[in-house]
Structure formats: structure tokens, C-alpha cells
C-alpha positions as CSV (number, residue, x, y, z in Angstrom):
1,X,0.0,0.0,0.0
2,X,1.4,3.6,-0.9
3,X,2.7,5.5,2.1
4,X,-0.2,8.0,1.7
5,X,-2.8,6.4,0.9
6,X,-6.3,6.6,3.2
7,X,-7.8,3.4,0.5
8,X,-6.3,1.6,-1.9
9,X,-7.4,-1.1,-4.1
10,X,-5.2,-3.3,-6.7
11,X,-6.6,-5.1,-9.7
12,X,-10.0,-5.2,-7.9
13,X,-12.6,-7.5,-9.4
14,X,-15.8,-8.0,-7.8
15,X,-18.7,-10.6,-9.1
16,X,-22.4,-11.1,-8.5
17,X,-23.0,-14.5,-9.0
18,X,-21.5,-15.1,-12.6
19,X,-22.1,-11.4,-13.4
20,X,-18.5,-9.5,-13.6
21,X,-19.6,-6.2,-11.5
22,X,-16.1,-5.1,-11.9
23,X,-12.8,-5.7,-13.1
24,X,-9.2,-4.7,-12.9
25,X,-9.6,-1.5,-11.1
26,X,-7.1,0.2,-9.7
27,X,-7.5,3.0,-7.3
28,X,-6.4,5.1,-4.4
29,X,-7.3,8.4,-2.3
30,X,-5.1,10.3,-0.4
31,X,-5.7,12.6,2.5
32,X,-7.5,16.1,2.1
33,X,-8.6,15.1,-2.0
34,X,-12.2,15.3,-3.2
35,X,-12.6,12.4,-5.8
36,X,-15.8,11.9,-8.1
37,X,-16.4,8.3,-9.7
38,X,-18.8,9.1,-12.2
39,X,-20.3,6.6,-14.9
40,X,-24.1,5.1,-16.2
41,X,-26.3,3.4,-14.4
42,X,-25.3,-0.2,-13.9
43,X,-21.9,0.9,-14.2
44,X,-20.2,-0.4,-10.7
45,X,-20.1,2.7,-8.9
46,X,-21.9,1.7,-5.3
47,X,-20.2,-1.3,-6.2
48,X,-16.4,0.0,-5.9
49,X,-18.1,2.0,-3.2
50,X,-19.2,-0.8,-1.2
51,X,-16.3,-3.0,-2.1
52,X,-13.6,0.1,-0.5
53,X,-15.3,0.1,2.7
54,X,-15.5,-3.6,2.9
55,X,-19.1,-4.1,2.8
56,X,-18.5,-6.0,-0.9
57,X,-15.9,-8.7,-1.1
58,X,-13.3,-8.8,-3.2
59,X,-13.5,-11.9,-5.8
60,X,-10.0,-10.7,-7.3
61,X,-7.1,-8.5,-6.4
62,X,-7.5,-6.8,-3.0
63,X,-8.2,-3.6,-1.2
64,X,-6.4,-2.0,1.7
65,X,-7.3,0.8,4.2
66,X,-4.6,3.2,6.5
67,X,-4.4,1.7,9.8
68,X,-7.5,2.7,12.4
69,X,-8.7,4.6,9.2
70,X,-12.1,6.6,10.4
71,X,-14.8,6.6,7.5
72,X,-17.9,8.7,7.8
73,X,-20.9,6.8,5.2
74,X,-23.6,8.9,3.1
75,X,-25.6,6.0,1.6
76,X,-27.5,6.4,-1.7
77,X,-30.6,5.3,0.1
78,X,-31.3,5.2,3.4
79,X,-35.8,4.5,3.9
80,X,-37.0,5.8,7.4
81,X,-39.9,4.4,7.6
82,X,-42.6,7.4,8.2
83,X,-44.5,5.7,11.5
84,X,-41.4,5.5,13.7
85,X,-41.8,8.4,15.7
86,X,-38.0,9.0,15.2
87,X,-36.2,12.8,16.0
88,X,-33.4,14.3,14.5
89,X,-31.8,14.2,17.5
90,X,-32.4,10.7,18.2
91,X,-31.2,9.7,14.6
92,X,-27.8,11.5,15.6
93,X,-27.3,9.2,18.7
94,X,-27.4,6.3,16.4
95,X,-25.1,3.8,16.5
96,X,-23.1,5.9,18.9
97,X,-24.2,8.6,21.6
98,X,-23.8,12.0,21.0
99,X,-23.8,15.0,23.2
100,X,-26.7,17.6,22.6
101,X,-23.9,20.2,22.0
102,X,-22.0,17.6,19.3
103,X,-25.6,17.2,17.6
104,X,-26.1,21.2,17.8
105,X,-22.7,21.9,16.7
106,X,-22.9,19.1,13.3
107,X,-26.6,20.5,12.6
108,X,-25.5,23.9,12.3
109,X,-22.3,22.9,10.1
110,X,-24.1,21.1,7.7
111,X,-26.9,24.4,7.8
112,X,-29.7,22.2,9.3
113,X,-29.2,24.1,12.6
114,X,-32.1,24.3,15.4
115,X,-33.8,20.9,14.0
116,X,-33.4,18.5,16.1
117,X,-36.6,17.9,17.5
118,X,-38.2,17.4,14.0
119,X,-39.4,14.1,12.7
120,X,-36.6,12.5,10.3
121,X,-39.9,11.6,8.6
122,X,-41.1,15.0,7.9
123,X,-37.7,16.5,6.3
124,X,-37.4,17.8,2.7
125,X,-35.0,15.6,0.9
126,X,-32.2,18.5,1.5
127,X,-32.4,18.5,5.0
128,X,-32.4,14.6,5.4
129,X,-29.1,14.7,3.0
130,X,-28.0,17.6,5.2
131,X,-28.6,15.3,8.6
132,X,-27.0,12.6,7.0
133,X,-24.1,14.2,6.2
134,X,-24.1,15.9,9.9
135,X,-24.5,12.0,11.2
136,X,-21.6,11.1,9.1
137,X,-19.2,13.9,10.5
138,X,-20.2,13.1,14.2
139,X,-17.6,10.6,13.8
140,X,-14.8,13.1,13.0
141,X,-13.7,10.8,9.7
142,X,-10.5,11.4,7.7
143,X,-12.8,10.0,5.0
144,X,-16.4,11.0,3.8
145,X,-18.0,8.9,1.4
146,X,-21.1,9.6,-0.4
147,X,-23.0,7.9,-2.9
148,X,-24.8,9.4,-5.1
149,X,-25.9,12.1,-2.5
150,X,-27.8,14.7,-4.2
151,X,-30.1,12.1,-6.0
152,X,-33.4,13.5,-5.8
153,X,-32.7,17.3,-5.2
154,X,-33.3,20.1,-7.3
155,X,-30.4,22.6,-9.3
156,X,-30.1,24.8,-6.4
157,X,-29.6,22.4,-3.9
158,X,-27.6,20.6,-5.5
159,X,-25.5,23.3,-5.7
160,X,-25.7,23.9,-2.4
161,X,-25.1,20.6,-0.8
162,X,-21.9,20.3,-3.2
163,X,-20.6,23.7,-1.6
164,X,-21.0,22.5,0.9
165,X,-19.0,19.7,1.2
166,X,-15.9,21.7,-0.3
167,X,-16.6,23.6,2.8
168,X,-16.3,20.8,4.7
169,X,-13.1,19.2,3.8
170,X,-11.3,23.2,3.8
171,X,-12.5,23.0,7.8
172,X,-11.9,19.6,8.5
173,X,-9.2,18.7,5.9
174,X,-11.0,14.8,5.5
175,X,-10.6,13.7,2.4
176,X,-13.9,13.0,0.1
177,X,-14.8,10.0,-2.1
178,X,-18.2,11.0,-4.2
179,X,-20.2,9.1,-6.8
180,X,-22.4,11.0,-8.6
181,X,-24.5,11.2,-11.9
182,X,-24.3,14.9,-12.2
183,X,-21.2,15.7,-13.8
184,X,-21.0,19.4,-14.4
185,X,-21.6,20.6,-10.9
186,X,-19.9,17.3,-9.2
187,X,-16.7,17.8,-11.6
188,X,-16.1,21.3,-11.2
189,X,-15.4,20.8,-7.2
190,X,-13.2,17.2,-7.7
191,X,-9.5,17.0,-7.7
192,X,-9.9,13.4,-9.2
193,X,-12.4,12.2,-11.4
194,X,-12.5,8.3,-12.1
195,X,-14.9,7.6,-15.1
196,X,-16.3,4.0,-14.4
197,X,-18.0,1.4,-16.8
198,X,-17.2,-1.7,-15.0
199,X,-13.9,-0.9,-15.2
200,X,-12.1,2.6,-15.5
201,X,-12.1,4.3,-18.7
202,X,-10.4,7.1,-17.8
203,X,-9.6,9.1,-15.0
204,X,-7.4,12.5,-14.1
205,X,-8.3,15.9,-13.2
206,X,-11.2,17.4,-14.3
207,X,-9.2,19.1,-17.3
208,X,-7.7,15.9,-18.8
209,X,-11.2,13.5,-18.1
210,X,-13.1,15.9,-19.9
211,X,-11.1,16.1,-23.1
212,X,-10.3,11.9,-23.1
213,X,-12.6,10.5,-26.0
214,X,-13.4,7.7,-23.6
215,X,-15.0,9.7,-21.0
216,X,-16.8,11.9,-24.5
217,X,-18.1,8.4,-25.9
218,X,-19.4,7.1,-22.2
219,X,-21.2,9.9,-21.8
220,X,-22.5,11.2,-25.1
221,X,-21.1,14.9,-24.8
222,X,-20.6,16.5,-28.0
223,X,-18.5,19.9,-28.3
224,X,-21.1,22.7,-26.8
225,X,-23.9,22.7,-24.7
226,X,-23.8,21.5,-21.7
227,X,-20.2,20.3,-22.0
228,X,-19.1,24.0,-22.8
229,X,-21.1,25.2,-19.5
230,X,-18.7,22.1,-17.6
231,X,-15.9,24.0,-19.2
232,X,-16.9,27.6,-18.0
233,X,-17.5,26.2,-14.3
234,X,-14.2,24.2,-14.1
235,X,-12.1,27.2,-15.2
236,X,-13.3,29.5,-12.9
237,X,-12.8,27.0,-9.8
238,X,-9.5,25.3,-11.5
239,X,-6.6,27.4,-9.9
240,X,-8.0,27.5,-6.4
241,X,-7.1,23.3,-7.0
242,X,-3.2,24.1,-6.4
243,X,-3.9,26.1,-3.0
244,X,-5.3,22.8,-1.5
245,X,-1.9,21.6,-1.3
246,X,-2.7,18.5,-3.2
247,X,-0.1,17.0,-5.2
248,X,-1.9,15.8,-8.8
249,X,1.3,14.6,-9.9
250,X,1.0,11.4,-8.9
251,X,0.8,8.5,-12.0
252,X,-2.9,8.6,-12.0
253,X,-3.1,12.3,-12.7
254,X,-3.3,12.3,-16.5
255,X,-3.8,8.8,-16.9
256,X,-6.2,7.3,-19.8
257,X,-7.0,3.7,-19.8
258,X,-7.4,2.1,-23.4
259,X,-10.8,0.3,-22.9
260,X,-13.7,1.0,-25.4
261,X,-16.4,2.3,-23.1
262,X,-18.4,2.8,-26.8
263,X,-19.1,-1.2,-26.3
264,X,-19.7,-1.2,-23.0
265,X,-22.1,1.7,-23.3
266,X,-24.2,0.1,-26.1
């Protein structure tokens, strides 16, 4: 395992029955990076997800965590069901006890503050990502992981709940492993993007994953549009990436796997 590495996995394959889920992946996250894993539906991404945290296992190569590594979880789905009288507060203490002034002080961070005698059942689907994520930091991770965490919400919040996780790792310095569907918005904020299809296409920074005709063919971007509005966002956020201190030289950086996702996509 690199000497830096929070998660790491080598050649990972993972199978469902006699389905191949995935397939020679390599991948690794270092402290204080944002990484995206984006790809179709039915692609492998809660899969990887699943498999890095141990909750999958392995059926080739392997996957290794830092010592006493701390992970804080956003599932994709997560049904409370509407006739347990559970609180926000309540929901905090769960697995682990909090203190009122822990919950108070994760509410208001995650700008849910004051809530936490409301039903979890009665929450907008922004505020219940908003707790979860606020549930996930209790824990004080050096990793948050999030799948697919804005499915559901609208533009704006969207918008908002990514802003607010870059907030999050400037103040807390985790590092963050996202999967997401929504590339412009998700993209613009990653240090790392890993394009997935059972494999990995592609990955890099934003920059070279947007301009690597695997990543173009998966996803069925043309020249303009909405891939030109990707553009405008990424170069406006793209030189605050160096004052993160992250070090993008590493050999994934600019790194463009060979695979035909045009097949895979059909």
C-alpha cells in the first residue's frame, strides 16, 4: 500500500453470481482530496463503493485501508420508515451517543441548525441529506464517502449541498470520495475524477477526463452545450485546485486507460 494512501485497491474484481460487477480497477485516495467516480447506471459505482469500505468482497485483487482509518458513510438510500416516531436528535445518537452540543454543533455545520426535534420523517429531501451528512461527521472521519448524495434534489440544492461539502473538507481537511450522476456541478469541485464502466475508462483531473474521447463516448457529450457550460464552471474553480496543497502529480493524474467504453455503453 502507498505510504499515503487513506484506500487503496489493486486489480480489484468484484462478481455477483456469474455477473462480472467489476474488473481490474485500480484505485487510491489520499488525504484532504475530493474524488468523483462518475459513470451510467449499472456501471459499478456503489459497487467500488461498497467494495472500498469492505461491505463487498473482493473476488480478485484486494483492497487495503490506512491503519485505524475513520470513514464517515452517506448511503445512496437510506428509507426511514414514516411511523417510527423518530427525531433528529435521536437519529444522531445512532449507532453511537452524541452529546446535545456535538448534535447542535454538526446540525448547524451542515446548515440544518435548530432541527433537532423534528421528525426524520417530515424532512425535505435536503435537509435529510443535510442530517445525513451531519451523522456522518459526528464521527470526525478522515474520509467521507457519499454515494450518489444529491439524487433527488433540485439545481439549487444541489449546488448547495456540493458547496458544501468543499466547505467541509477546507474546515476539517477529510478527504472525500463522491459518486455521482451529475457531472458538471460534481466535476467542477473534484481533484480526481474516475470515469467507471465496469472498469475505468479514464480518470485524471477534471481538465484531462473531460477532453479523453473515452469519458466523451461514455457519456455522449458533443462539443457545446452543456459540456461548454462544464468548461466555464471548471475554469473558474480550477486554480484554487493548487492552493489545496494537493499533489496531482502522482501517476494517475493524467492517466487514460485504453478500454472501449463505446461497447460497453451500447
Amino acid at each position: 500500500m502507498s505510504d499515503n494512501a487513506l484506500i487503496e485497491a489493486s486489480n480489484l474484481g468484484v462478481r455477483h453470481g456469474e455477473t462480472t460487477v467489476l474488473a481490474h480497477v485500480d484505485f487510491r485516495i489520499e488525504p484532504g482530496e475530493i474524488v468523483t467516480v462518475v459513470g451510467p447506471n449499472g456501471s459499478g459505482k456503489s459497487t467500488l463503493i461498497r467494495a472500498l469500505i469492505g461491505l463487498e468482497p473482493a473476488a480478485s485483487g484486494r483492497v487495503s485501508r490506512a491503519a485505524g482509518l475513520v470513514i464517515g458513510y452517506v448511503p445512496q438510500k437510506l428509507h426511514i420508515d414514516a411511523s417510527l416516531p423518530m427525531t433528529v436528535r435521536r437519529f444522531l445518537s445512532l449507532p453511537r451517543r452524541v452529546s446535545d452540543a456535538q448534535a447542535a454543533e454538526a446540525l448547524a455545520r451542515t446548515g440544518v441548525a435548530g432541527i433537532e426535534q423534528r421528525p426524520l420523517a417530515g424532512l425535505s429531501g435536503g435537509q435529510f441529506q443535510r442530517v445525513l451528512l451531519a451523522r456522518a461527521l459526528l464521527a470526525k472521519p478522515q474520509i467521507l464517502i457519499l454515494d450518489e448524495p444529491t439524487q433527488g434534489l433540485d439545481q439549487p440544492g444541489t449546488a448547495g449541498f456540493y458547496k458544501l461539502i468543499e466547505e467541509v473538507r477546507r474546515e476539517t481537511g477529510c478527504a472525500v470520495l463522491m459518486v455521482s450522476h451529475d457531472l458538471h456541478v460534481v466535476m467542477s469541485s473534484s481533484d480526481r475524477v474516475i470515469c467507471l464502466n465496469g472498469h475505468v475508462c479514464c480518470e485524471g483531473t477534471p481538465r484531462v477526463v473531460s477532453a479523453a474521447p473515452e469519458y466523451r463516448a461514455l457519456f455522449g457529450l458533443g462539443t457545446g452545450g452543456a459540456f461548454a457550460l462544464y468548461q466555464h464552471v471548471h475554469d473558474h474553480d480550477h486554480d484554487h485546485d493548487e492552493g489545496h496543497g494537493h499533489d496531482h502529480s502522482h501517476p494517475h493524474a493524467a492517466h487514460s486507460h485504453s478500454h472501449d467504453c463505446e461497447h460497453d455503453h451500447a
